[in-house]
N, C-alpha and C positions, 0 to 999 in steps of 0.2 A: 376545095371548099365545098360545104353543104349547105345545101339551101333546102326550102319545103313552101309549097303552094306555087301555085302557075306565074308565069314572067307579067300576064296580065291582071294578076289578083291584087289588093288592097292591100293585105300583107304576108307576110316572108318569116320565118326566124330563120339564122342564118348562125352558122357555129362554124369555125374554122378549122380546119385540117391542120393539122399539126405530125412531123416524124414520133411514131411512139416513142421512139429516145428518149425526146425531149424532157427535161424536169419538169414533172408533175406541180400542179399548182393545186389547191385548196378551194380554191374560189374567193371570195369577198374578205380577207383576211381579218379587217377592220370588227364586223363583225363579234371577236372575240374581246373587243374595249372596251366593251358597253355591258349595264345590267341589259338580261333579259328578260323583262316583265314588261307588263303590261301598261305600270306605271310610269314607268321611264319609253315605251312606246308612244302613246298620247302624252306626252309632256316636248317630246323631241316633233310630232307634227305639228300641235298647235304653236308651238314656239317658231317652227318655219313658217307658219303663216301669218302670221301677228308680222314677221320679219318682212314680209311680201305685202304688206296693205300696201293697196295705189292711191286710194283716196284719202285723207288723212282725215276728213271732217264724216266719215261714217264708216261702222266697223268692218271688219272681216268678220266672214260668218264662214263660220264650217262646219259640215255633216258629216257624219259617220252613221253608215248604212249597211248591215249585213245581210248578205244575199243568204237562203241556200235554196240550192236548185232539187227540183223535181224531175224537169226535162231540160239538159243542158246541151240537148241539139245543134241551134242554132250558135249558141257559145259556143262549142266546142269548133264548129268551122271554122270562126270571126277566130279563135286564137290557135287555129292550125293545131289543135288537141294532141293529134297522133305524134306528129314530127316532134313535139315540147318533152313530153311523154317519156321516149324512146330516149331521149339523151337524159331526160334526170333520173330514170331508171336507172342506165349504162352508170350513170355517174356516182349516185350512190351505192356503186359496193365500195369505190376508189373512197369515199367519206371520211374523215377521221371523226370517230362520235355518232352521236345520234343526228338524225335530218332527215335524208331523201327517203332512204329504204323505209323510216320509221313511216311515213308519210304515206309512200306508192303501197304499203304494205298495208296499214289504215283505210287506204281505199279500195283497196282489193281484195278486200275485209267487210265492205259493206258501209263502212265511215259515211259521215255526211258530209258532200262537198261544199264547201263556203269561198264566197268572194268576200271581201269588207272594202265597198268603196267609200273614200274620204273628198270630199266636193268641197273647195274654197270659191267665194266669192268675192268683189270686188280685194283682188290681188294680183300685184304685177303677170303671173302666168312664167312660164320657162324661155327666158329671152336667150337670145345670144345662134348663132349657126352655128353648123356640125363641127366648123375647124376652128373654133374661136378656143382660147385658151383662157380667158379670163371671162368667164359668164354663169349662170344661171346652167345651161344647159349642160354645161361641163363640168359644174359641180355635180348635178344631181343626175345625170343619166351618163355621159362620155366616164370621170369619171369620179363615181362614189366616194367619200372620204374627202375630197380633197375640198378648199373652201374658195368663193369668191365673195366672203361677206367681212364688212370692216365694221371699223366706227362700234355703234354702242348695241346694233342688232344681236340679238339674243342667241346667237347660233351661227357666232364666229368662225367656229372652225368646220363648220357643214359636214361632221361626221355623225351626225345622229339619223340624217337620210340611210345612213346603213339597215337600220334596224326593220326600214320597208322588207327589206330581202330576207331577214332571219323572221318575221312574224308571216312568210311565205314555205308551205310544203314542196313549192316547188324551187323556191327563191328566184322569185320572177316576179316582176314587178311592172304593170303598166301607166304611161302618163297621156293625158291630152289635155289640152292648156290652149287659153284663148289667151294672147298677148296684148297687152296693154300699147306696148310698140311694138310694131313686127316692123322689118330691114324690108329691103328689094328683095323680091321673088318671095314673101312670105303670108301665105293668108292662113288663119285661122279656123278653126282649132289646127293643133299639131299633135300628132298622137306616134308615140315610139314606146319603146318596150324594151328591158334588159334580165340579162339570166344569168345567176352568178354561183354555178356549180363547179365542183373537182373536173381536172383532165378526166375523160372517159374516153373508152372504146367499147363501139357498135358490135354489135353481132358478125356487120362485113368485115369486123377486123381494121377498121380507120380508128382513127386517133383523134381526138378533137380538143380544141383550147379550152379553159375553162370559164369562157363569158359567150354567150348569143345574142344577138341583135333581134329584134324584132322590126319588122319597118318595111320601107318601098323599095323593089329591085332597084329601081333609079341609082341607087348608091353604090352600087354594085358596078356601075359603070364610070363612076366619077375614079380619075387616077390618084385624088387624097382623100379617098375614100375606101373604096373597095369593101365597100360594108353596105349593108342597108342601111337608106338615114331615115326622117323624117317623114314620115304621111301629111299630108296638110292638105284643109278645104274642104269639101265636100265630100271626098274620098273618105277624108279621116271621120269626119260626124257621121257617117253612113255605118262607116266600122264601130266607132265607140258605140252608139245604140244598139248594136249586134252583142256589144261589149259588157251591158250594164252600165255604161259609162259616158253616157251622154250627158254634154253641159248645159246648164241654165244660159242665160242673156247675160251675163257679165264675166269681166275679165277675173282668170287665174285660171286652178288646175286641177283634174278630176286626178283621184289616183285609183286603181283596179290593182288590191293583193289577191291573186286567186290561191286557194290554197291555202285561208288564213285559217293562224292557229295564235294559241296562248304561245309569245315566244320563249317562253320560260319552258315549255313542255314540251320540245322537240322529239320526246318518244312517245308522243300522242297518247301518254298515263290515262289521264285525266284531264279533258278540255272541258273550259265551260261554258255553261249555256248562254243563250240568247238573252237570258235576263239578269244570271251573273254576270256576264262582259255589261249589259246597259249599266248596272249597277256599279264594275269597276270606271269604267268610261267616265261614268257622271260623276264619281269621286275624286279619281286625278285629276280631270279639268277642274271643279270647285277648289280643290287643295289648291293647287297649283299658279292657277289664273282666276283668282277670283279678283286682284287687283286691274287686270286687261280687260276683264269682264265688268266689274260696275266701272269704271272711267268711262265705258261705252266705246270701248273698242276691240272688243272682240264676241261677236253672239255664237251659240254652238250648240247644235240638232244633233241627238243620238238618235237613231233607232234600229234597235236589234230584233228583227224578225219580229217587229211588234209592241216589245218593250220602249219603250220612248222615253227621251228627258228633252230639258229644253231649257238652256242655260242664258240667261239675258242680265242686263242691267238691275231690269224691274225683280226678277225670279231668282239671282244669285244671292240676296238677303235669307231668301227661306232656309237656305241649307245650313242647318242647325252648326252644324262641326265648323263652321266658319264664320257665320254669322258675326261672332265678336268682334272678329277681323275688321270684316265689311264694316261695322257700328265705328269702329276706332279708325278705320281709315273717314268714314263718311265725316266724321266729327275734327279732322285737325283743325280746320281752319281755324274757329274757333277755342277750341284747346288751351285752357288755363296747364301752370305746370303743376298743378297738386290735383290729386284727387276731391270731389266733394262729397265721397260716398259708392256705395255700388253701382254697380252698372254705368259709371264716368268714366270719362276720356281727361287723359292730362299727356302734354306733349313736351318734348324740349329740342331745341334746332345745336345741335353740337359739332364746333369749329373740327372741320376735317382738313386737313392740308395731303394733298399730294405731290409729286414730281413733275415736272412740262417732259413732252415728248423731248426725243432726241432731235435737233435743228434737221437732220435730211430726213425724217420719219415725217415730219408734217407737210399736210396737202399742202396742194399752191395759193388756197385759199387762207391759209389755216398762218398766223401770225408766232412767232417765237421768240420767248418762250411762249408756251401753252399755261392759260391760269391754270392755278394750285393752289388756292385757298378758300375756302368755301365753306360750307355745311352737310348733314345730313339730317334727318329729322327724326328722332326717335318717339314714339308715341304707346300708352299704353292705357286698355282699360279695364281697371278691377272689377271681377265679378260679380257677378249677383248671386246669392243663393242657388239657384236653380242651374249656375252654370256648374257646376261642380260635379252635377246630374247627366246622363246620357251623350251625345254627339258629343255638344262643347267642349264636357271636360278631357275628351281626350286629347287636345290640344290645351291646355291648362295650360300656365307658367312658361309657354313658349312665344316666339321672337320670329315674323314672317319676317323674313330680309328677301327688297326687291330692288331693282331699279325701274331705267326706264321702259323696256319693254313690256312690265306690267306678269312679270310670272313669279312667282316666288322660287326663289337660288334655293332657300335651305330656311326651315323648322329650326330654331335651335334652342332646348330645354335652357332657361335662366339658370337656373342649377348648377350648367358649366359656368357659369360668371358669378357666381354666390348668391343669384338672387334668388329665396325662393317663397311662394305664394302664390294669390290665387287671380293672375290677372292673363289677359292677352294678350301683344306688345307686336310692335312693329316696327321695322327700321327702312325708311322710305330714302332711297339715293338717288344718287343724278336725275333725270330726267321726272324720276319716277313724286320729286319733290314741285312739279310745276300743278297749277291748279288748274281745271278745264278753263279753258277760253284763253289762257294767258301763254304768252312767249316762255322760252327756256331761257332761263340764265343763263350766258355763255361760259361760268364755271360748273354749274350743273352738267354742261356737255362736257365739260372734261371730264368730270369726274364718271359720266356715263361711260367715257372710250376708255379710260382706264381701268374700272369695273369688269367694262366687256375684259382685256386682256389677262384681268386674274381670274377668269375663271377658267377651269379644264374642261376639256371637252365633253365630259359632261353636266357641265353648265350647275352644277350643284353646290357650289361653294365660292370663296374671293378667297384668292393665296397670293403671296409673296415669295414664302420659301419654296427653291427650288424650280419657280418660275421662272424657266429664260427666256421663253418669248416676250414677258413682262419685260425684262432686260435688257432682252434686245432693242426693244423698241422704246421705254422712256430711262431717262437719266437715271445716274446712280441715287442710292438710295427708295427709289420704289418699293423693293420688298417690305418695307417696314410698312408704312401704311398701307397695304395691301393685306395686308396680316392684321393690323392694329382695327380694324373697320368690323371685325365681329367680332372683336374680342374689349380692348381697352378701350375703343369709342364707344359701343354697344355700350359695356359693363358703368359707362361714365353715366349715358344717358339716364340708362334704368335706371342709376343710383339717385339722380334729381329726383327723378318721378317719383320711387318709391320709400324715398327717406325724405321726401322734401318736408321744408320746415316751412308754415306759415304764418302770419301775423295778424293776430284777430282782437280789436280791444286794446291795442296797446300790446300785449300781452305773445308770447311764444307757444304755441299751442305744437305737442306732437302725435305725430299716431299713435291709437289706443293698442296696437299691436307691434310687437318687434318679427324683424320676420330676418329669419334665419338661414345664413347658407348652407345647403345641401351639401352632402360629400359621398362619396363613394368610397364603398370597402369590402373588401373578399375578406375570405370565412375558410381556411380548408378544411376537411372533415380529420378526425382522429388519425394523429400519425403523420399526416402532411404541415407543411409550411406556411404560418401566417405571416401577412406582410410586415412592415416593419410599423412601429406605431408611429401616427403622424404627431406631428407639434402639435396641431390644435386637437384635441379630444374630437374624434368621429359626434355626429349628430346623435346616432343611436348607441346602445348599449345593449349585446343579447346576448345567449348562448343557443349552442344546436346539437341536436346528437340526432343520429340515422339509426336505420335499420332497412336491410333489403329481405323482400320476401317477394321470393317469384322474380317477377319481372317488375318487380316495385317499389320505391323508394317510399319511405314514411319518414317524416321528418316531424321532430317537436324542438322545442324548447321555450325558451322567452325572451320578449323585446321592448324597450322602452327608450323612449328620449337619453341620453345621455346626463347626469345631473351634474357628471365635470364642468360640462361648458357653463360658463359663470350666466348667460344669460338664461339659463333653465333652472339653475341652483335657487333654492327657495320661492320663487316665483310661482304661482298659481299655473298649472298649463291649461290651456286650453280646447285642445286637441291635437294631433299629429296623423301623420300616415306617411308609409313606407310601400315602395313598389320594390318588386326583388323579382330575382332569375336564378335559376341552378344548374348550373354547369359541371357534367362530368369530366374528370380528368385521366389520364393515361399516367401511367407514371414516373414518367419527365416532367409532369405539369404542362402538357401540352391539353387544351380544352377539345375534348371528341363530340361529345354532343350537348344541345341545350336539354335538359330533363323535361320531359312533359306535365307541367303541374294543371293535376284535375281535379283537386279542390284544395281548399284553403279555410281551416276556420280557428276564431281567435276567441278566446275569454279573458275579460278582466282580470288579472291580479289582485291588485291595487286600487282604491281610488272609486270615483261614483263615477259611471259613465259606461258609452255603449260602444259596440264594435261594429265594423260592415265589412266583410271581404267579397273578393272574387277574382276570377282570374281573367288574365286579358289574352290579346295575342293569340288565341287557339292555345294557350296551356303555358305561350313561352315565359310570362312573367305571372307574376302572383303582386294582388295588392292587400292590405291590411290599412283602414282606416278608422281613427279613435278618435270620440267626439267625449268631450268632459276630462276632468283631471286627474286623467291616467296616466299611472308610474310607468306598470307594465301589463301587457297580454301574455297570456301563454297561447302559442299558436301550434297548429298540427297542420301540415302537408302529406297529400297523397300525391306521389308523383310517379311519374316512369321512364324509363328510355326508350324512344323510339326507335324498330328497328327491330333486329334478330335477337331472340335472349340471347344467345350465346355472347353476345358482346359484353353481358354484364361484368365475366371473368376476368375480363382488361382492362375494366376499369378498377383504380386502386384506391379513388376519392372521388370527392364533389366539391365545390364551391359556390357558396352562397355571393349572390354579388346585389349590392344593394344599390340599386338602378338610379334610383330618387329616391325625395322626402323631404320632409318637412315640418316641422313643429311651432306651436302657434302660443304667445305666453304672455299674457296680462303687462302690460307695463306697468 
């Protein structure tokens, strides 16, 4: 067995001897489940911490702090630098991929080293001892992946802690945690440490496992142990400030990624700065948790080397690209079901019914069946002029779906449910439908633990099909409504909202506008295969013709409303707009790349009115938008493929794919 640092020092990392025979292991397999971005990085901590509040009448607060060092002297002792070093060295040539080598090679290259530590407050902290099997501790450090989280908490299956390790050059990860409850023989902080590289071999020719301990000899001597465990006490706060990682006065847990990088860029291309990251930081929390944020239960400090945000109750209104949201959440209470106008809020509470647990699946607490009839609350507010513009609209015509822990599952374009137009919407579930100050409704908590179970691990959507842990755990029939909740409850709700009929005067008054379903449809270029035509006539009507020159695709031709569909035919239009993407093909019709569209411009055909384009995404979609009573534009794209020209010769077509849209027509 290998150890490093003195029998009397604070801490150890400790990697085990292993015969080289032995089958080679990878390290952290899990790892490979998960997107690697940055966006699914802070979405998977904040979400374990929101899950960890101890105090339920004020928030969890977390910071996110990036170090880099100048002089990392003293750090480098407190983390045993040289011994850490030497084995993720060894280990990344054994690597499959990019990681270590890209890493140690980055830094022996002159790279800038960065820690990013993440500091919660009032939250439980890392409970549970070394040997316990069912805890905190043995989720998130013994071992990674595995979950000991139930009920309706946001991060059931506690495999998103993985992604500490992949957003590490060295895949090492430190924790120290002030416990809320600590056991016998337990004082706080507690500070341990894990490292999850390939088998390697040393220079001396040893062979080592592919995970290290970091932590107190002490454990080394324990017979169900034989590892280093836990630092705790004085020892350990003495270490963590050595560490960057010293805690504030309240309970929960400091985390220290040394080594951090964009996980998405493990061949260290292209990392971003200090005020790129504050800037993606501060966008996936507002996206994400802007619901856990104004309820007032979750506040959150960035600062990157300087760059700072500061995300609160009072401060989560400002952020344009959400803003709607916040307006439509802040406003249900109240909430008539029809719109009065722009910038309004209209809501509708729609009967959901689900399944009861299985009779041995529920607590001892827990009575059965479990309720199964209930609500969820749909809510939407039409825009105002101005939202159409900048931040907002790029979230236009979508659907936050949340529950109770207050993060948003999934964005979902109205478009996929026919609805299309110019509002915000939201669909508020279990827990997430109780008002501050007020009790949960005990079908609101079902519907919360059943939510928890459809969602996958990464926590982005509610499924039914093909869910068997759903399955397993409530009566038959579950899949359907587990499915049915963003699709034909959704699609019910919005339909109140935005076709609702009112009564004014005696008299049936309707919207001045029909708003029309969206559709999707590919284009292949000359020579390739178009789909089949659907039943209903597509929304739009175009044609397209290419030409490559160089490394460059040119695209013209012309677009307009479709005049088949009867509610366009003779009618006045008002205006319309179309977002599209261009996709090269191989040719099997297998899709090789997105084309990089770098500009987009359109003129009138027909008709009195004006055009707007631009392109969004860094190049990957193109939009055309027409205001006035226009048939058609003719439009021109300059595009390209990214990547080596020589690719162009493989490719044998393109398809146009029309993303979204929407057209807008006088009743």
């Amino acid at each position: 067995m290998s150890t490093s640092g003195n029998e009397d020092s604070a801490g150890l990392w400790w990697f085990e001897e292993v015969p080289c025979g032995r089958s080679r292991k990878q390290g952290l397999i899990q790892k490979k489940t998960f997107s690697r971005d940055l966006e699914t990085f802070v979405r998977e901590i904040l979400q374990n911490s929101t899950d960890a509040r101890e105090d339920p009448n004020d928030p969890v607060k977390v910071s996110f702090r990036l170090h880099e060092f100048d002089d990392r002297t003293v750090f480098e002792e407190a983390l045993r630098w040289n011994k850490l070093y030497d084995h993720v060295k060894a280990a990344g040539k054994d690597q499959d991929g990019h990681g270590l080598t890209d890493y140690v090679e980055y830094l022996e290259d002159g790279g800038t080293f960065r820690i990013l530590i993440v500091e919660e407050e009032n939250a439980k902290g890392i409970q549970g001892n070394e040997e316990d099997q069912d805890s905190d501790y043995a989720a998130l450090i013994r071992d990674p992946g595995a979950s000991n989280k139930g009920g309706s908490t946001g991060g059931r299956h506690g495999l998103g802690s993985t992604l500490l390790w992949v957003a590490s050059g060295f895949q090492t990860v430190l924790f120290n945690s002030t416990l809320a409850k600590e056991m016998e023989g337990q004082t706080s902080p507690r500070l341990v440490g894990r490292c999850f590289i390939p088998t390697h071999e040393l220079s001396d020719g040893e062979c080592y496992a592919n995970d290290g301990w970091f932590g107190a000899q002490s454990g080394m001597e324990r017979d169900e142990l034989q590892r280093p465990e836990s630092i705790w006490g004085d020892a350990a706060s003495d270490l963590a400030d050595n560490l960057e990682m010293g805690r504030p006065d309240s309970y929960g847990t400091t985390i220290m990624i040394p080594g951090f990088r964009d996980p998405a860029d493990p061949a260290m291309d292209d990392q971003p700065s200090p005020q790129e990251l504050c800037r993606e930081f501060e966008k996936s929390t507002a996206d994400y948790f802007w619901p856990a944020i104004r309820a007032g239960d979750l506040e959150v400090d960035i600062n990157m080397c300087g760059h700072s945000s500061r995300l609160t109750k009072d401060t989560i209104k400002d952020h344009e690209r959400i803003a709607p949201f916040v307006t439509c959440y802040d406003q249900i209470r109240e909430a008539p079901e029809s719109f009065k106008g722009p910038g309004t809020v209209a809501k509708t509470n729609e009967e959901y019914s689900i399944v009861s647990k299985k009779e041995d699946e529920c607590e001892e607490n827990e009575e059965y069946p479990t309720p199964s009839d209930g609500h969820v609350t749909v809510a939407a507010r039409k825009a105002n002029p101005s939202d159409t513009e900048g931040p907002a609209s790029k979230r236009i015509g979508e659907i936050a779906m949340f529950r109770g822990p207050g993060m948003v599952v999934k964005y979902k374009s109205g478009h996929y449910l026919g609805h299309s137009g110019k509002y915000h919407a939201l669909l508020a579930a279990g827990k997430a439908r109780t008002l501050p100050g007020e009790s949960h409704d005990s079908t609101d908590e079902a519907i919360d633990d059943f939510l928890a179970m459809a969602e996958p691990p990464m926590h982005d959507r509610w499924y039914g099909e093909k869910n068997d842990e759903l399955s397993a755990k409530y009566e038959y029939g579950a899949k359907g409504p587990a499915d049915d909740i963003s699709t034909k409850i959704l699609r019910n709700g919005l339909s109140k909202i935005l076709y609702n009929q009112s009564r004014q005067g005696g008299s049936l008054t309707r919207p001045g506008r029909d708003i029309l379903p969206k559709t999707r449809s590919d284009l292949a270029k000359d020579g390739g295969t178009n789909p089949p035509t659907p039943t209903i006539p597509p929304l739009f009507d175009w044609d397209i013709k290419d030409e490559i020159v160089g490394n460059s695709w040119n695209f013209t031709g012309s677009i307009g409303p479709n005049t088949e569909r009867k509610q366009i035919a003779g009618n006045p239009i008002d205006g319309w707009e179309t977002t599209f993407e261009i996709v090269a093909l191989f040719e099997d019709n297998r899709e090789a790349d997105t084309v990089v569209i770098e500009d987009v411009d359109a003129e009138v055909e027909s008709g009195s009115g004006s055009t707007t384009t631009e392109t969004l995404e860094h190049g990957e979609k193109g939009r055309i938008e027409v205001q006035g009573d226009v048939k058609n534009v003719e439009y021109s794209i300059e595009a390209r493929l990214p990547g080596r020209r020589a690719r162009l010769g493989d490719v044998s077509k393109t398809r146009l794919k029309l993303t979204d849209g929407s057209v807008e027509v006088s009743s």
